[in-house]
C-alpha positions as CSV (number, residue, x, y, z in Angstrom):
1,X,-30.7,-19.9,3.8
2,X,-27.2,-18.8,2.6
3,X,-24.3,-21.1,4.8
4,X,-21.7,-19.4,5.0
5,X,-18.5,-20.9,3.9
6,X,-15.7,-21.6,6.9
7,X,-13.1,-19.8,6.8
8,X,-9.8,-21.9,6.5
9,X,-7.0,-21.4,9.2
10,X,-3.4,-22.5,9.2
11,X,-1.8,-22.9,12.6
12,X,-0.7,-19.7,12.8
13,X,-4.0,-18.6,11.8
14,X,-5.6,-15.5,12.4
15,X,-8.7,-13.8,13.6
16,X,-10.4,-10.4,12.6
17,X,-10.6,-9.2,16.3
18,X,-6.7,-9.8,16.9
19,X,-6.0,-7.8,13.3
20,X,-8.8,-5.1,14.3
21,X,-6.8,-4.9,18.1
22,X,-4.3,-3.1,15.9
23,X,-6.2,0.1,16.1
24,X,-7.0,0.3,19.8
25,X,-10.0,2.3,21.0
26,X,-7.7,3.8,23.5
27,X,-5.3,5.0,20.5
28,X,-8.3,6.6,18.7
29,X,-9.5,8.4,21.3
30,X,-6.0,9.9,22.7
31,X,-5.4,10.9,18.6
32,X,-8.8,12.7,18.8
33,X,-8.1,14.4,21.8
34,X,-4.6,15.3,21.2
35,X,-5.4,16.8,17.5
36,X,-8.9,18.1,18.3
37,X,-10.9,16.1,16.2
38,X,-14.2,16.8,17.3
39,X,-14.0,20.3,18.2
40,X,-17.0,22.4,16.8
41,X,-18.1,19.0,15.4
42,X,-21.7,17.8,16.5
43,X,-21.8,15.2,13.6
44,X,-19.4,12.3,12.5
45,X,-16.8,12.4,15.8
46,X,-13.6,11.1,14.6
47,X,-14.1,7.6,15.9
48,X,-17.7,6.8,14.3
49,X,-16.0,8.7,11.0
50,X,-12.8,6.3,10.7
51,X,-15.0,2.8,11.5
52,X,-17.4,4.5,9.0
53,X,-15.0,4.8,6.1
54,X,-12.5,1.6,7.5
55,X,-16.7,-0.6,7.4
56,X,-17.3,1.3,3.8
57,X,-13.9,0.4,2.6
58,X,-14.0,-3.4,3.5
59,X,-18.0,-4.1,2.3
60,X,-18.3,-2.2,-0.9
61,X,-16.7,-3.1,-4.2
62,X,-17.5,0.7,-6.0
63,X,-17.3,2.8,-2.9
64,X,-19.0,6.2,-3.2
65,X,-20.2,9.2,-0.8
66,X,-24.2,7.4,-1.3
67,X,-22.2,4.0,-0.2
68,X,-21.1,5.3,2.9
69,X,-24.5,7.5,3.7
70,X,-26.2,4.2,3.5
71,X,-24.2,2.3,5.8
72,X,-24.4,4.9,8.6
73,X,-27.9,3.6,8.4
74,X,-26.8,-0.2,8.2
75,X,-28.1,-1.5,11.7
76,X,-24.5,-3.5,11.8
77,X,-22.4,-0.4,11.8
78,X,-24.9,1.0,14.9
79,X,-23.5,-1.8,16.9
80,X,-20.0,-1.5,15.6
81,X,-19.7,2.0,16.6
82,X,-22.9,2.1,19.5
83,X,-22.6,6.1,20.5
84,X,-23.9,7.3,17.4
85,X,-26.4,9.7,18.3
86,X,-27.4,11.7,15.3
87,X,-30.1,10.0,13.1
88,X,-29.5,11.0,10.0
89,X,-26.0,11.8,8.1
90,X,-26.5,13.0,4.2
91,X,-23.5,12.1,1.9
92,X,-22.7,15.7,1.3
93,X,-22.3,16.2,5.0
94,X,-19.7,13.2,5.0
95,X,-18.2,15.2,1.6
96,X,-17.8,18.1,3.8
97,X,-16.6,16.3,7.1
98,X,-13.5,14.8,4.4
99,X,-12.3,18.1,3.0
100,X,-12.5,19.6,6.6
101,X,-11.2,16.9,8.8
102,X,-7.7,17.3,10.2
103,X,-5.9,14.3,8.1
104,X,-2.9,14.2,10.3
105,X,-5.1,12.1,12.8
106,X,-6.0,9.3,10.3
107,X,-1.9,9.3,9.3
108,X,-1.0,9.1,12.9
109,X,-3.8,5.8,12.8
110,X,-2.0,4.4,9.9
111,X,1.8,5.2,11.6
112,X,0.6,3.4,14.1
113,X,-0.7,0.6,12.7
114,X,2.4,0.2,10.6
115,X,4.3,-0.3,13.7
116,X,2.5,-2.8,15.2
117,X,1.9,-4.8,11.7
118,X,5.9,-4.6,11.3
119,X,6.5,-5.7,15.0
120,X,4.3,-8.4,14.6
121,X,4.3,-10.3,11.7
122,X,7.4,-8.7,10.1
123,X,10.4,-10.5,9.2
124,X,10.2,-12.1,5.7
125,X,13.7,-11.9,4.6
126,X,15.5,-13.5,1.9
127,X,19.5,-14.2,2.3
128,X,19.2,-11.8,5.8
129,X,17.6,-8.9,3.9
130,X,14.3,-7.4,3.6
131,X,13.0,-6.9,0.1
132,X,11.5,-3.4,-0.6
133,X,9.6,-2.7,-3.7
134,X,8.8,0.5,-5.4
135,X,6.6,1.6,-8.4
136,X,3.7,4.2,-9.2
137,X,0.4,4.2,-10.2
138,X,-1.4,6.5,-12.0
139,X,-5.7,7.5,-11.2
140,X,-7.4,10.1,-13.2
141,X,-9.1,13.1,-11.7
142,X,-12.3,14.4,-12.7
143,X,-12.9,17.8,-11.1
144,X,-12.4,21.3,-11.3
145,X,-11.4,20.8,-7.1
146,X,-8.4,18.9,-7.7
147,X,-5.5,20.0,-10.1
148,X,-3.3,17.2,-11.4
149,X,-0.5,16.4,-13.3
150,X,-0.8,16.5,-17.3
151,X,-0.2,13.3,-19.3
152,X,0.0,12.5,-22.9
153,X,-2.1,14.0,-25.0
154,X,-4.1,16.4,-22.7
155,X,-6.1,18.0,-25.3
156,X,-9.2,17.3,-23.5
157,X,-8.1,18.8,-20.1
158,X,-8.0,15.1,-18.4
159,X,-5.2,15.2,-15.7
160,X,-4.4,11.9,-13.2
161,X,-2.4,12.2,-10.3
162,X,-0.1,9.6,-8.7
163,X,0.6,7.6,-5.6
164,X,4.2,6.1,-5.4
165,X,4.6,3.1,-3.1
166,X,6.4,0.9,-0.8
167,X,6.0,-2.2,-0.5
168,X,7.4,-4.7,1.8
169,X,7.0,-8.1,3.5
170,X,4.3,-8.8,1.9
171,X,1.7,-7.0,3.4
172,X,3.5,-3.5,5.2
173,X,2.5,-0.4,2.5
174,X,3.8,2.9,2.5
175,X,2.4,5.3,-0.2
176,X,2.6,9.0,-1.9
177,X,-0.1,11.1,-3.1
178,X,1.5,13.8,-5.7
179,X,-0.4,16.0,-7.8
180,X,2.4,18.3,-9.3
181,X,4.2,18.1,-12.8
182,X,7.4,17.8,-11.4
183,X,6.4,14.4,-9.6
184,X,5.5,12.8,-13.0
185,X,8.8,11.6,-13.1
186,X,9.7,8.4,-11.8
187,X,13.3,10.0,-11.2
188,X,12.0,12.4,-9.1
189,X,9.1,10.2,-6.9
190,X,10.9,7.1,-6.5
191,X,13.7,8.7,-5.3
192,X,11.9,10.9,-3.2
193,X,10.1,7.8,-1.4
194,X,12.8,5.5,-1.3
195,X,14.7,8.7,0.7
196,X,12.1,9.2,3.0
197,X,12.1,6.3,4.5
198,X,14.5,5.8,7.7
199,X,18.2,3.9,6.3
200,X,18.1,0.3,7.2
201,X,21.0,-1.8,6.3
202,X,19.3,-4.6,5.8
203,X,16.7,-3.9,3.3
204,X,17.0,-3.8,-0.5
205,X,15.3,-1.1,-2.6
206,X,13.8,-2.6,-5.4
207,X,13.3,-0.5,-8.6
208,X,12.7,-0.4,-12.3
209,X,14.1,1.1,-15.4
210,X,11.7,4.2,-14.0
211,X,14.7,5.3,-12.1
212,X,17.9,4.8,-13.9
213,X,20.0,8.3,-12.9
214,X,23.3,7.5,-12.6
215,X,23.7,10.2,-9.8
216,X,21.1,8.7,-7.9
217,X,23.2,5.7,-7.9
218,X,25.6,7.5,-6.4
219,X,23.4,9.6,-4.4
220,X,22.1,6.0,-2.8
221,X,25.6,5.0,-2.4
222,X,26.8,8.1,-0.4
223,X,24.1,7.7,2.0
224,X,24.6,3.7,2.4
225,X,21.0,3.3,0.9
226,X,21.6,-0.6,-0.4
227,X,19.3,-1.6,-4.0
228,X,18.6,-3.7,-6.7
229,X,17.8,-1.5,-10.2
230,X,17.0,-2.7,-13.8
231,X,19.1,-0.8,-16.8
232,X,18.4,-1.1,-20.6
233,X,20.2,-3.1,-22.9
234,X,22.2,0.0,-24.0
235,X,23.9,0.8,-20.9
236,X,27.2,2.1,-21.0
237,X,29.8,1.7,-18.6
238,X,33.5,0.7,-18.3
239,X,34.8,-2.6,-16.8
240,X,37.1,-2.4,-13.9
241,X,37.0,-6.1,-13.0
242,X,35.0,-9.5,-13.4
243,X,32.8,-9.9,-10.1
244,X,32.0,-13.6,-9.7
245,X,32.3,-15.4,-6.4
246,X,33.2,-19.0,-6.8
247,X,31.2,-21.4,-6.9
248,X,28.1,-20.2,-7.5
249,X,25.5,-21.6,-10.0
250,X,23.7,-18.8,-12.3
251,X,21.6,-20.4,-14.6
252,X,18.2,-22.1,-14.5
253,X,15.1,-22.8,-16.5
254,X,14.7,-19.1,-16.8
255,X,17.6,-17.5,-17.7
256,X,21.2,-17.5,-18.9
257,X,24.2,-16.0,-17.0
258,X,25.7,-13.5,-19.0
259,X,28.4,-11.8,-16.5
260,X,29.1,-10.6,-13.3
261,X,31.5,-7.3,-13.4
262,X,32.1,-4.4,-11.6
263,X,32.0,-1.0,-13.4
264,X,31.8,2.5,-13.5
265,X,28.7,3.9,-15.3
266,X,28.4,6.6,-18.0
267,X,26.5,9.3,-16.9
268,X,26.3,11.4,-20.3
269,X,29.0,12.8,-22.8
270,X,31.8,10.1,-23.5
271,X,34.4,11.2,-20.5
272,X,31.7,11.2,-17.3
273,X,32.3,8.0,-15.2
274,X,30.9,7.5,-11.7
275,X,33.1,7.9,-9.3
276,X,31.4,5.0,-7.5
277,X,31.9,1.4,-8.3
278,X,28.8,-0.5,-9.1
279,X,27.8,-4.0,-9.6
280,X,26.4,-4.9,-13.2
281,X,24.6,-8.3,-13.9
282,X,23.7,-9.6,-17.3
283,X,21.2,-12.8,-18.0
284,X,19.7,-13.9,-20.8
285,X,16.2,-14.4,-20.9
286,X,15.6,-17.5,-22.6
287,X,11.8,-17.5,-23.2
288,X,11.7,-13.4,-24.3
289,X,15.1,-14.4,-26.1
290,X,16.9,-10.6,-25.1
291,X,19.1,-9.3,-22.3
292,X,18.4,-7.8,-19.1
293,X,20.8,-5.5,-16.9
294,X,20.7,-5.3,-13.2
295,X,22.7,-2.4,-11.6
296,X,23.3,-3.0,-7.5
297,X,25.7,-2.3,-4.6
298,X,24.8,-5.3,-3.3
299,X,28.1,-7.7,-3.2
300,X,27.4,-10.3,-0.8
301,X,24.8,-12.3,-2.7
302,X,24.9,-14.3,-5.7
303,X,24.0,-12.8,-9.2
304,X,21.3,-15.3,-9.5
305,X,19.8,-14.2,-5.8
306,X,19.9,-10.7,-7.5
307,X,17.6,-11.4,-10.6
308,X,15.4,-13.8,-7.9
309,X,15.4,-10.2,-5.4
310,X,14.5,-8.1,-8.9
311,X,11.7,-10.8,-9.9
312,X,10.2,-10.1,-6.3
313,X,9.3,-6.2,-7.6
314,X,6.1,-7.5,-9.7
315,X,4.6,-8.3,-6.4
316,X,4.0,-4.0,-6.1
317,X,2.0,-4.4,-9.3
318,X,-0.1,-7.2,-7.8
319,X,-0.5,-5.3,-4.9
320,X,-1.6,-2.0,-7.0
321,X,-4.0,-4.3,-9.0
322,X,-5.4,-5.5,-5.8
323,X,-6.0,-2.7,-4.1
324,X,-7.7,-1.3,-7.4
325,X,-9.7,-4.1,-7.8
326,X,-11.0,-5.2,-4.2
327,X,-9.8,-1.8,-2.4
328,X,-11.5,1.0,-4.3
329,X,-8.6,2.6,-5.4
330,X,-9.6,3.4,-9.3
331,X,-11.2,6.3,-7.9
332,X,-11.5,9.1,-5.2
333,X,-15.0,9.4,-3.6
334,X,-13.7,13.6,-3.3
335,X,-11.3,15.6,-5.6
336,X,-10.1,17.0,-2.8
337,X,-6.3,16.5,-1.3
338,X,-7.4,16.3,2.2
339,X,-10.3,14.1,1.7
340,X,-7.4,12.1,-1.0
341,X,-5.3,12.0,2.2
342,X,-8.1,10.7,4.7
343,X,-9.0,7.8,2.6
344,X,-5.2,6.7,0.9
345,X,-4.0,6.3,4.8
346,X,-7.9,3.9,5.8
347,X,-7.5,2.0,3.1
348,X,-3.5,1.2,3.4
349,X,-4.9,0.2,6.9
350,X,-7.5,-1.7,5.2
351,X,-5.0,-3.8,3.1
352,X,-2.5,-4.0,5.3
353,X,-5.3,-6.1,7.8
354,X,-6.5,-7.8,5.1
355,X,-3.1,-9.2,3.8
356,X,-2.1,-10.0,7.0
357,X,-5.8,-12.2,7.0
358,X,-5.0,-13.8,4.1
359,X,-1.2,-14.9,4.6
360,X,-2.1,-16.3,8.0
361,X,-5.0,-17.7,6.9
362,X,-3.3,-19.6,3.7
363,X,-5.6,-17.7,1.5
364,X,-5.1,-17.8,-2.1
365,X,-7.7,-15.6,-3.6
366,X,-7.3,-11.2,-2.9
367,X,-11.0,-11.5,-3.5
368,X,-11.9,-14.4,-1.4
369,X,-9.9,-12.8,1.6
370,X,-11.6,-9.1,1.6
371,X,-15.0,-11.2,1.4
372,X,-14.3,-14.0,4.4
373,X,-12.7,-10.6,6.1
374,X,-15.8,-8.8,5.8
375,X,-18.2,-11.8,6.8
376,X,-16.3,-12.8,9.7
377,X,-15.9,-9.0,10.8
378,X,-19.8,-9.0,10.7
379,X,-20.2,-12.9,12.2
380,X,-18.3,-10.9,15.4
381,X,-20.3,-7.9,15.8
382,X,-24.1,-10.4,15.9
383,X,-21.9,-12.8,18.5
384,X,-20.8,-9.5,20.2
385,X,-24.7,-8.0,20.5
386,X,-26.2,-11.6,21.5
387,X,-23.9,-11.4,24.3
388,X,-24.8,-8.5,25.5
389,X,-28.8,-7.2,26.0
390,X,-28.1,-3.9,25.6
391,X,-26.7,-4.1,22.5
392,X,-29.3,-6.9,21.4
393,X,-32.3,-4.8,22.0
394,X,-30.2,-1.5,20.1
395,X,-29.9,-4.0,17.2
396,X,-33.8,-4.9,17.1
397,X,-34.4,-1.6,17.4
398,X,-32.2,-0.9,14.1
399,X,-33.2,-3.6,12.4
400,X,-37.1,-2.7,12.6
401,X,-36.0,0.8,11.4
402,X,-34.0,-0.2,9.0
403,X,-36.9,-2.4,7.5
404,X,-39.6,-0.2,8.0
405,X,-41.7,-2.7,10.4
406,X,-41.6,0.3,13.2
């Protein structure tokens, strides 16, 4: 007999139920009704179709259309979705409800969700400011159903498309799905996102040498859009004045203060200055032994709090690697953009619940929190059916199915 391991809670600890009340039954069914989900649709209703895919999502490590046709059948996703009526649901029938399936309800979910998360357990700040983080990741497509965006060498017809992301407080995602040429440039998707996105004075945008425009600068500047960007070591600008508050310590074990200054960046050609004002930061890294160039309009932090706010941007790359590795995303289970759309905004929902698990629950492991996630998702739904006959007796009747003994 397999114990299972407890799951470790900090005071402010957290249970699967309270992170799962963050999609209300109520708010799935209004969404259905208001977008007409289910018209003309006999098989997989929007609510049994979103806990199928949110279930498949959370229990599968290499999630496929065959995955999620065998866990309609799983006698655990009868009870967590008990109005199922249809006994059978083949995998090209759940292909078909994904490429058909009006999308905007599953965003309107995710909104939602979003919302609540950031209401909730929102509010990681670091010298009053919330740190947002941007980057890009790239997944390869593999069908004639899907056209994508040509990279490298691309004599063998391979294309990838992209998904550009926002991340912020540790656990709140936004992403992108783009599958045209022009969006292959960082210049064009970050900035894109990071415009998107409502102004807030008190959040940094945090980007790397991917976007380096000097008009976007001033583009971000114009429309009060505060950030922290990373320019290469052979960055041209003209000094207008030293910028170095007093008494302010800039070194550490890490690096070596270089200078604090306020310029006017070259955009190209020898006379074309911004008309802007910037802030440029140079530090020494002493392990790599080269420089590194910050470019912000940031000016009421130190320049060491700056190169601590840029450090904060590889936590977008753990969160890409994460969601690759325990969140399916190295693949699509359908080349097709509305399916692409249906399952980027469940699984953002996914692993924004399951970071929000394992923060609260002092966590240290991605993979250990998806799997005590999953297990205590399924310890709920046996105490759920013990407590209630009903259910109990649809369970049996599952299970013997399920195994063949009826």
């Amino acid at each position: 007999m397999i114990i299972p391991s407890k799951i470790p809670r900090t005071a402010e600890g957290i249970s699967v139920k309270a992170l799962l009340d963050l999609v209300p039954q109520s708010l799935i069914d209004e969404l259905a009704e208001q977008l007409f989900v289910d018209k003309w649709v006999r098989k997989l209703k929007g609510d049994y179709f979103f806990k199928l895919i949110l279930f498949s999502i959370l229990s599968s490590e290499r999630l496929s259309l065959r995955v999620m046709e065998d866990n309609f059948e799983d006698p655990l996703f009868r009870v967590l979705a008990p109005a199922l009526e249809v006994d059978e649901v083949t995998f090209a029938g759940i292909r078909a409800r994904l490429m058909n399936v009006n999308s905007i309800f599953f965003k309107k979910l995710y909104e939602a969700v979003y919302k609540r998360c950031q209401e909730l357990y929102g509010g990681k700040v670091l010298e009053g400011y919330h740190i947002k983080r941007y980057d890009s990741t790239m997944i390869a497509t593999f069908s004639h159903l899907l056209e994508g965006m040509k990279v490298g060498n691309t004599k063998k017809g391979k294309t990838q498309v992209k998904l550009t992301a926002e991340f912020d407080d540790d656990f709140l995602i936004r992403m992108e799905f783009y599958k045209d040429q022009a969006h292959l440039s960082e210049e064009t998707a970050l900035k894109e996102v990071i415009e998107k996105v409502p102004n807030d004075s008190k959040s940094i945008r945090v980007f790397d040498k991917g976007l380096k425009s000097r008009q976007t600068f001033e583009c971000f500047e114009n429309n009060d859009i505060i950030f922290v960007g990373r320019v290469g070591e052979n960055v041209r600008y003209e000094l207008v004045r030293p910028y170095l508050p007093d008494d302010q310590e800039q070194d550490n074990e890490e690096i070596d203060f270089v200078q604090d200054s306020v310029v006017r960046l070259y955009k190209s050609g020898h006379d074309n200055l911004t008309e802007k004002e910037f802030r440029l930061i140079q530090f020494h890294l002493k392990k790599e032994g080269k420089m590194i160039f910050f470019v912000t309009n940031v000016w009421d932090i130190s320049a060491a709090t700056i190169a601590a706010i840029y450090k904060q941007r590889w936590d977008i790359e753990v969160l890409f690697r994460f969601m690759k590795q325990e969140m399916n995303l190295t693949h699509f289970v359908c080349n097709d953009s509305n399916a692409i759309q249906v399952m980027l905004h469940i699984t953002m929902i996914a692993s924004m619940l399951v970071l929000i698990y394992k923060k609260k629950n002092n966590i240290k492991s991605y993979k250990k929190a998806k799997i005590q996630f999953f297990k205590e998702l399924v310890y709920s739904i046996l105490l759920e059916a013990l407590d209630d006959t009903d259910k109990m007796q649809r369970l049996k009747a599952n299970l013997r199915k399920f195994t063949q003994n009826e």
